[in-house]
C-alpha atoms as one frame of an Amber mdcrd trajectory, in Angstrom:
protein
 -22.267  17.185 -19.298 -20.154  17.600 -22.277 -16.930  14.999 -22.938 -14.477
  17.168 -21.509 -16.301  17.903 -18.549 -17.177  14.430 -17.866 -13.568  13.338
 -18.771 -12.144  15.850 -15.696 -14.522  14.365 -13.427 -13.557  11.182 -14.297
  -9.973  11.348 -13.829 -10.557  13.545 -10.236 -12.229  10.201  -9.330  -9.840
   7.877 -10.145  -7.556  10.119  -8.083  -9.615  10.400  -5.373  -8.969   6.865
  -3.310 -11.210   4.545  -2.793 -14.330   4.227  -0.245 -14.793   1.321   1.898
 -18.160   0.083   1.618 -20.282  -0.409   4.582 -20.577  -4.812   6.080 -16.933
  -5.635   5.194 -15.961  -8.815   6.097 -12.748 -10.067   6.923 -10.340 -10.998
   4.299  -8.677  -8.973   0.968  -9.989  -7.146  -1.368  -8.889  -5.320  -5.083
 -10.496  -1.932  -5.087 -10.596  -0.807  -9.268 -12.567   1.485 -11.146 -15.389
   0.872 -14.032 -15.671   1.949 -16.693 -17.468   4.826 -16.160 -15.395   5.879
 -12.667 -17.694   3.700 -10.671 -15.642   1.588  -7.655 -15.547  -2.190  -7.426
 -14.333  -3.477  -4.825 -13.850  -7.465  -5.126 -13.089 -10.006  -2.514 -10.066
 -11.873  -2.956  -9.370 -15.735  -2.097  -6.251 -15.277  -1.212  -5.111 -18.950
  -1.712  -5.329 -18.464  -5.364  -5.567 -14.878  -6.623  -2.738 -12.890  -6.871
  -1.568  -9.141  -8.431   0.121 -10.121 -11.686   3.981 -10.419 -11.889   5.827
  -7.407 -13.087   7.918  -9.605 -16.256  11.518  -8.719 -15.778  11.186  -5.892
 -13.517  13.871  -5.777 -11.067  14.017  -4.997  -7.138  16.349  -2.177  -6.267
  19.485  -2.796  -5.122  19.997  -3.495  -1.500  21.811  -1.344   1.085  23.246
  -1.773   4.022  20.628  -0.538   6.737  21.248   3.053   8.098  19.907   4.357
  11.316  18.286   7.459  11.049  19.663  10.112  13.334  17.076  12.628  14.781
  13.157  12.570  13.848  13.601  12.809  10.341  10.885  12.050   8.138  12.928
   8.926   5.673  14.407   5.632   6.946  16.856   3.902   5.196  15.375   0.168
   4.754  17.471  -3.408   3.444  16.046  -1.915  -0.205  15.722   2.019   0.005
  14.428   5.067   1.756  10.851   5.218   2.603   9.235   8.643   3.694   6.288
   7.845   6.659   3.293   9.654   7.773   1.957   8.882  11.259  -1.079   8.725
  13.199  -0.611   9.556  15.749  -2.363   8.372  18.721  -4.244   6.175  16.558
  -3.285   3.177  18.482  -4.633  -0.626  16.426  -4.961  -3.514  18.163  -1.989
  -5.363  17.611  -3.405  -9.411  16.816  -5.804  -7.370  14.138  -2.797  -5.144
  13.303  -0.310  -8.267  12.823  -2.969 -10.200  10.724  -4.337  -7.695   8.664
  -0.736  -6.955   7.016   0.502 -10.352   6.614  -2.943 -10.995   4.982  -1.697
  -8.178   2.101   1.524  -9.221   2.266   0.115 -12.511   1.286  -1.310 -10.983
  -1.801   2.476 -10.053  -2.810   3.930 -13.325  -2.844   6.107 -14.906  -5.107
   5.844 -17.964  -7.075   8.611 -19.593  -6.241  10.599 -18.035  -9.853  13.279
 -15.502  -8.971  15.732 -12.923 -10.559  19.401 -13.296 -10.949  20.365 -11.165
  -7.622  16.785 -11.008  -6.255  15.698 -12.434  -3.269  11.855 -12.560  -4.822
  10.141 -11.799  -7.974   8.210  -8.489  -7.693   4.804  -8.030  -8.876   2.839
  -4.954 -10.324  -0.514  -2.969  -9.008  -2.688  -2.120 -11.826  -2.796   1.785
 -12.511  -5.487   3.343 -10.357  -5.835   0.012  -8.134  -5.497  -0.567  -4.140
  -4.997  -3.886  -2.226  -6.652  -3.762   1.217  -6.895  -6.779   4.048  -9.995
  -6.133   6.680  -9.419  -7.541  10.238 -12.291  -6.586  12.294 -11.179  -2.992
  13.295  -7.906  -2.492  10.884  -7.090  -2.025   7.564  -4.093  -2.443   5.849
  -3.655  -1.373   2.651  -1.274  -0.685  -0.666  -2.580   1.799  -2.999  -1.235
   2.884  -6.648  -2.965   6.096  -7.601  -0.717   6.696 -10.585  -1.520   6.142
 -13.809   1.385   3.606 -14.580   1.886   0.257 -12.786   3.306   0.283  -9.501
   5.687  -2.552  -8.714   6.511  -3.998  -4.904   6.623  -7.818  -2.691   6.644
  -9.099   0.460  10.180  -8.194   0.999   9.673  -4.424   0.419   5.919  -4.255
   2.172   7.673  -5.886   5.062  10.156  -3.429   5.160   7.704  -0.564   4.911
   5.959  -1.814   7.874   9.293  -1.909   9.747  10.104   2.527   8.742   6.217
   2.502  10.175   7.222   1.290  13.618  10.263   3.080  13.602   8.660   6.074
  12.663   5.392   5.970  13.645   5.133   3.209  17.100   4.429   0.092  17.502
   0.759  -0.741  16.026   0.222   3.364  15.428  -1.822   3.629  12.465   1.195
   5.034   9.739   1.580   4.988   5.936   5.166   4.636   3.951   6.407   5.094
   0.806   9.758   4.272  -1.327  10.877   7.322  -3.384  10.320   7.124  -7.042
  13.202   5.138  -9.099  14.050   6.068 -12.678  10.470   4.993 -14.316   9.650
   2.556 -11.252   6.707   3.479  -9.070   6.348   2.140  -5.866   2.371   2.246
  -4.248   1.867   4.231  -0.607   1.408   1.011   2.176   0.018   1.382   5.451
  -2.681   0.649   7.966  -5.085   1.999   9.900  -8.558   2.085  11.711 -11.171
   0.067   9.476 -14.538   1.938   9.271 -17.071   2.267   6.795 -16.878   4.803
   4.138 -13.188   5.671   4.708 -11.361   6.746   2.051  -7.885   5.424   3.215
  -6.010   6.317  -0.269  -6.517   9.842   0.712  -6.115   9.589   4.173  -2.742
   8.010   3.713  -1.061  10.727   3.530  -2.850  13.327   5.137  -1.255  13.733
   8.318   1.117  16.870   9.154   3.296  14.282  11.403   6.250  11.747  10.076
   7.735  10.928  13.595   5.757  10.275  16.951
């Protein structure tokens, strides 16, 4: 294959989403590529590894919250509007649900050092790097398929699950996404049914509906 060639195929990979591997256990995982496109996807002790913090990034500014009139596809959250995609009837069981995003949301954490004017200190996803937490038939997840870093926290993922249930139902599988800001991108968060060899990057966005 010549360089250019295998250069393209490279970069449709790493835009591709990740594949969960068959015998997942429970707990969170980083999903990265190799060097040469391959997929590595690393268990996580989540006591003690975290994504790394984002410097002097800032949250955006917070809004009042807005209730969305109709079934439109954007909620206004405490932080922004996030656009949804729903599932639906894709219906999770709600302990496995529950657990599997506070396990991410875990991952996002901060360390106790704060902003001037921030409630927390956000932290930054790797370019071309996902976040996933496995709880027996769910999977949550927070994936940044762009080739910059992507910067969120606990704050924002909680209020992305929140323009989910709005949106989407309680425990109906659902992805959401803040709008790009200036040079600030935000990674697509979501959950859904865990099974082997799905690709739940690409999925996340897949379906036609953003209202159930």
């Amino acid at each position: 294959m010549r360089p250019a060639a295998l250069y393209l195929a490279t970069l449709l990979s790493l835009v591709s989403g990740f594949t969960l591997p068959e015998g997942l256990s429970d707990g969170v995982y980083m999903a990265s590529y190799g060097p040469n496109g391959n997929e590595i996807h690393t268990l996580i002790n989540s006591t003690v590894d975290k994504p790394f913090f984002a410097g002097t990034a800032e949250l955006p500014s917070e809004a009042d919250e807005v209730t969305t009139a109709g079934h439109g596809r954007h909620h206004r959250t405490q932080q922004r509007a996030v656009e949804t995609w729903c599932g639906c009837g894709w219906v999770m069981d709600y302990r496995n649900c529950d657990t599997a995003v506070e396990d991410l949301k875990a991952q996002f954490d901060h360390d106790g050092r704060t902003l001037p004017g921030s409630a927390e200190r956000p932290v930054t996803l790797r370019p071309h790097t996902s976040y996933y937490a496995v709880r027996g038939n769910v999977v949550a997840f927070a994936c940044n398929e762009n080739p910059s870093v992507a910067v969120t926290s606990r704050l924002q993922m909680t209020a992305i699950a929140q323009a989910i249930t709005r949106s989407c139902g309680w425990y109906v599988a659902g992805t959401g996404e803040y709008g790009r800001e200036g040079n600030v991108e935000y990674p697509l968060m979501g959950y859904m049914k865990h099974s082997a060899g799905l690709n739940f990057c690409r999925m996340a966005k897949s379906s036609p509906a953003h209202h159930c």
